[in-house]
C-alpha positions as CSV (number, residue, x, y, z in Angstrom):
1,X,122.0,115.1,113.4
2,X,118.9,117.1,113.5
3,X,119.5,118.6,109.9
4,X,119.7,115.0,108.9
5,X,116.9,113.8,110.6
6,X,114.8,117.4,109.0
7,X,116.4,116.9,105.5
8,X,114.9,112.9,105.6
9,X,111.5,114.0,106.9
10,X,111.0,117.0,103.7
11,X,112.0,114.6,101.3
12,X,109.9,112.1,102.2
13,X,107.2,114.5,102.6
14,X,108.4,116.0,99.1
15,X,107.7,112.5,97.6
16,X,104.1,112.0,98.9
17,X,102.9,115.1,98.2
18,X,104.1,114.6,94.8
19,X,102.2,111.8,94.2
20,X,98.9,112.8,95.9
21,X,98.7,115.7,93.7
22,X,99.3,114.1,90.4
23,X,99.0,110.9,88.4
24,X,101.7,112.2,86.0
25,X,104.0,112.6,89.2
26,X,103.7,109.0,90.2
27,X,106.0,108.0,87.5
28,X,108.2,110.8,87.7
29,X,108.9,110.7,91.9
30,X,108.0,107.4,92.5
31,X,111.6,106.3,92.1
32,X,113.2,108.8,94.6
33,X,111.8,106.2,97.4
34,X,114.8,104.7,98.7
35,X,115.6,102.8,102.0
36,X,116.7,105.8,103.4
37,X,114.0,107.8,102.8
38,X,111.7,105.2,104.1
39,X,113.3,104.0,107.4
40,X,111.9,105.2,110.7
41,X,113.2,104.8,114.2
42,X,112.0,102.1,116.6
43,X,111.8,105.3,119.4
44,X,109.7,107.3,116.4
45,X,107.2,104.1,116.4
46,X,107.5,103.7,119.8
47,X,106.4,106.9,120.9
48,X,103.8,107.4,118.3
49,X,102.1,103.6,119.6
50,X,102.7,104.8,122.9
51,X,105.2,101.4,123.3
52,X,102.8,99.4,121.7
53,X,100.3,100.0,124.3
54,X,97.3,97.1,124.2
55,X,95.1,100.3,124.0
56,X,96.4,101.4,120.6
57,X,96.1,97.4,119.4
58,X,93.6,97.9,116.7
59,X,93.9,93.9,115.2
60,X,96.1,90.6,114.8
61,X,96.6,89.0,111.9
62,X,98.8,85.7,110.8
63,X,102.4,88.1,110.2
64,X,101.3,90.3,113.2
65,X,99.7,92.9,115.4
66,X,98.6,96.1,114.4
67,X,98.7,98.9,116.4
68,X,97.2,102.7,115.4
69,X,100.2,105.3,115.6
70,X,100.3,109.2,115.6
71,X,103.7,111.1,114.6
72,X,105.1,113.7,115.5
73,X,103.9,115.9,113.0
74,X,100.0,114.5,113.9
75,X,99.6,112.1,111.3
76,X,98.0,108.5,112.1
77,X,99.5,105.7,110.7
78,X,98.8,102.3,111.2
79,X,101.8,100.2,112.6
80,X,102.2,96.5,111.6
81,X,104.7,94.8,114.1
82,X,105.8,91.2,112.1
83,X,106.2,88.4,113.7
84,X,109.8,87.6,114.5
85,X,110.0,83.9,112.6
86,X,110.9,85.7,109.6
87,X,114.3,83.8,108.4
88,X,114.7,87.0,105.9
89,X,117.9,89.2,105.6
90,X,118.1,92.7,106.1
91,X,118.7,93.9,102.8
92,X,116.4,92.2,101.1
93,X,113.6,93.5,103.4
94,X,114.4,96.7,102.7
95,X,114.9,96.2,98.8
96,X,111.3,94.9,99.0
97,X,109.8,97.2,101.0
98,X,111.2,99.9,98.3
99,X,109.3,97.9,95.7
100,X,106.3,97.6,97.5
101,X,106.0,101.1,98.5
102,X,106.4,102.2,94.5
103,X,102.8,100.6,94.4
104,X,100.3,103.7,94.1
105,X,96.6,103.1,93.5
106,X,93.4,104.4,95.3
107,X,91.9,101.0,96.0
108,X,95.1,99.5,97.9
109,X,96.6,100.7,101.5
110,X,99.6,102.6,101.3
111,X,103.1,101.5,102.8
112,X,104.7,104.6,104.3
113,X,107.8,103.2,105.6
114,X,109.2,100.5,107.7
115,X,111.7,99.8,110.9
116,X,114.2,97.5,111.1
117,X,116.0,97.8,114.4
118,X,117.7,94.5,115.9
119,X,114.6,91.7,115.9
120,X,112.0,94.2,115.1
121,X,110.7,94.7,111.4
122,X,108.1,96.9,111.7
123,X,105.6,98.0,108.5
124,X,104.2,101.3,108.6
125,X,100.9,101.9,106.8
126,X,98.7,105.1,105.9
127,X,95.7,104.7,109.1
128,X,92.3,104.2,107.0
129,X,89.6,105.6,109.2
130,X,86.1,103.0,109.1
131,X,88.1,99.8,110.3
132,X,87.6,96.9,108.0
133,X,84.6,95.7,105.8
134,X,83.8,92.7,108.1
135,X,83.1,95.2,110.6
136,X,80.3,96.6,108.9
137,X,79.2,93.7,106.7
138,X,78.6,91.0,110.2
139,X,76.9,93.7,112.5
140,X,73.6,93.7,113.3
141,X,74.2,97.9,113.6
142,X,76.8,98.8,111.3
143,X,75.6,96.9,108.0
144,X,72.5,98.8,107.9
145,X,75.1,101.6,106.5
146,X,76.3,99.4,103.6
147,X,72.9,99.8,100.9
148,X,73.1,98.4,97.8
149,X,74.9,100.8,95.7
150,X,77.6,101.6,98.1
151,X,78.1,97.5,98.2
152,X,78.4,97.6,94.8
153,X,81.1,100.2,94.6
154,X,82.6,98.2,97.3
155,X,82.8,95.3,95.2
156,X,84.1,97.7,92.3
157,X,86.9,99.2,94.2
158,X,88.6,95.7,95.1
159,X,88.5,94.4,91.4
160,X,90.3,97.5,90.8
161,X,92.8,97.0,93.4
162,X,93.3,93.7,92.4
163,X,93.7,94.3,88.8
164,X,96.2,96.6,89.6
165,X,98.2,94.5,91.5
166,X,97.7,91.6,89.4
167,X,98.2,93.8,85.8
168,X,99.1,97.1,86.3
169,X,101.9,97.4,88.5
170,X,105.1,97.2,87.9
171,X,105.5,93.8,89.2
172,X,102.7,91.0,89.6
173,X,101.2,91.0,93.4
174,X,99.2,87.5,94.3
175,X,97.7,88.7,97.8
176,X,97.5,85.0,99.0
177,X,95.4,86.0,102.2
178,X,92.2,88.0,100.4
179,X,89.6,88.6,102.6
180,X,86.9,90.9,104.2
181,X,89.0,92.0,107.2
182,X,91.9,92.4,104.6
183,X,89.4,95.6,103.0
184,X,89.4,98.8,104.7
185,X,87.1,101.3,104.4
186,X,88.2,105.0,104.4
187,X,86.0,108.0,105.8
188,X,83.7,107.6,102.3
189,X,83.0,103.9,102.6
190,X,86.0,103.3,99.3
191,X,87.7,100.4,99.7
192,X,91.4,99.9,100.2
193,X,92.9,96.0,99.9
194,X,95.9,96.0,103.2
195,X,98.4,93.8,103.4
196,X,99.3,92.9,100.0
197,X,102.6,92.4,99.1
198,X,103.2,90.5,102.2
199,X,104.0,87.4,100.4
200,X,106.7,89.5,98.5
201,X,108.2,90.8,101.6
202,X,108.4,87.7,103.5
203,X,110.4,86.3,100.2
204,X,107.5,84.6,97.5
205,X,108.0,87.1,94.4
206,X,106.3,84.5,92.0
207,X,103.3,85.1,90.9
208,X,102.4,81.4,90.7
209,X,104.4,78.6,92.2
210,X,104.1,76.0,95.2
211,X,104.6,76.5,98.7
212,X,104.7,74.5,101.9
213,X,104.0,77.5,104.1
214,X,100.1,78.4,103.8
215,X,99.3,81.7,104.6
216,X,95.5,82.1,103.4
217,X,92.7,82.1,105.1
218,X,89.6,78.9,105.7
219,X,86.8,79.7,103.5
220,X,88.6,82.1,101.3
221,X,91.5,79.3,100.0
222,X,91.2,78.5,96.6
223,X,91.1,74.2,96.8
224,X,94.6,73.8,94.7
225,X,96.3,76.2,97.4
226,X,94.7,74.4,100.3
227,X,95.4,70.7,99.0
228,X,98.3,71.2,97.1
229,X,99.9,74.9,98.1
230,X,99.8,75.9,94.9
231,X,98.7,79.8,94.1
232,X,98.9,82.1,91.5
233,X,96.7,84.9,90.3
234,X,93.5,82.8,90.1
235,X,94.1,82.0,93.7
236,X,92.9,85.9,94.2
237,X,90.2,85.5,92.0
238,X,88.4,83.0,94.1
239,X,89.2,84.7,97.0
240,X,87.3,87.7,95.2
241,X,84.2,85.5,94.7
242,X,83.9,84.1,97.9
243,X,84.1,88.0,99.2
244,X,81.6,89.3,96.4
245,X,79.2,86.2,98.2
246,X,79.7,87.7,102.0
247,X,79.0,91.3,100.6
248,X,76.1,90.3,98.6
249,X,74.8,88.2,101.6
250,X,76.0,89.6,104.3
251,X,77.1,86.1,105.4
252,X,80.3,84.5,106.9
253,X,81.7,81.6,104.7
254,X,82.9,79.8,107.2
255,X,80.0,80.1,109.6
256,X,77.4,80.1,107.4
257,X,73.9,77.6,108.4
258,X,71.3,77.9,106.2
259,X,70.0,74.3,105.0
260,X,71.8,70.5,106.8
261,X,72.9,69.9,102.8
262,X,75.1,73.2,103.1
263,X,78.6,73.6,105.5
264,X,80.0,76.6,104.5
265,X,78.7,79.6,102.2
266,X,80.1,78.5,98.8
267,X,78.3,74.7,98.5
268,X,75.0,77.1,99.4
């Protein structure tokens, strides 16, 4: 069993380092992933979160809590812990968490692996080390770090994120939920977009359609998603703007009081 367990860990390891090293080996490895290959233990991510201890909770979104993991082997991940409403089977989880994790790009949050152990479905994500933009951008402190030019490759990296995940990929990626706490800064201030592909996971592979189930955010909701539920690619693209307005302002767009004519932000 320990050969096993050995053999899974080098191949996975085998993979990533194949595709950190080269773009040409992205194409070439990026098919090995398999659910196997991908599948950690609920006593792995329980150990490394130290049983999802409240000290290690590092945030709490609409599809769950997050909570900052270290493995065995010393590496931090970031451990997503979904909600348990999820009326999705098994198989397809896994099939589209293998999809999901095929997506490679330095301007997006990379899925490691998941768990799927009785009612737990646990994502497991690459830990990105300066916390989320809104972190820097709403602090008195903090958003004296964020000058000009490193806003404006800020701004850069997520258009390239989101081109690739709207364009590029290998299928078409509508984040649905684009926002500053949704960007993640690594340890040079780039920009990595987390939690796309949740929409695909949790069983909405369009890439424009209706839904009944909103899963956006106030203030960033294009207005034919929040009237109507209906999202496609230019849904992201207005989620985009209202983000290129808090960076450029520094702002919240939903608490945002600058004249009595203005509510939010965007009719500013």
């Amino acid at each position: 069993m320990a050969l096993v367990f050995l053999k899974r860990r080098l191949r996975k390891s085998y993979v990533a380092m194949a595709l950190e090293t080269s773009g040409k080996c992205i194409c070439l490895f990026a098919d090995i992933f398999t659910a196997e290959s991908l599948q950690y233990s609920l006593t792995e991510i329980q150990i490394a979160t130290n049983n999802f201890s409240v000290d290690n909770k590092i945030g709490e979104g609409g599809f769950g809590r997050v909570y900052k993991g270290v493995l065995g082997n010393g590496q931090e991940i970031a451990v997503k812990r979904l909600s348990r409403s999820s009326v999705q089977g098994a198989e397809e989880f896994k099939n589209e968490i293998v999809v999901v994790a095929k997506l490679q790009h330095r301007n997006l949050v990379r899925l490691l692996g998941f768990c799927l152990e009785g009612e737990e479905k646990i994502l497991i994500y690459e830990f990105v080390a300066n916390k989320s933009l809104d972190y820097f951008l709403f602090d008195p402190e903090n958003k004296r770090s964020l000058n000009w030019p490193r806003r404006y490759n800020i701004i850069g990296g997520i258009a390239k994120g989101l081109l690739y995940l709207h364009e590029d990929s290998r299928l078409r990626i509508v984040h649905r939920d684009l926002k500053v706490s949704n960007i993640l800064l690594d340890g040079n201030m780039s920009p990595k977009i987390a939690d796309f592909g949740m929409a695909k996971i949790c069983g909405v592979d369009q890439y424009e359609g209706n839904t009944n189930r909103i899963a956006g955010t106030v203030g960033y909701m294009a207005p034919e998603y929040t009237r109507w539920g209906q999202f496609s690619l230019k849904s992201d693209v207005f989620s985009f703007g209202v983000v290129i307005l808090e960076i450029v302002t520094g702002k919240k767009s939903s608490d945002f009081h600058q004249s009595r004519d203005s509510e939010d932000l965007l009719s500013y």
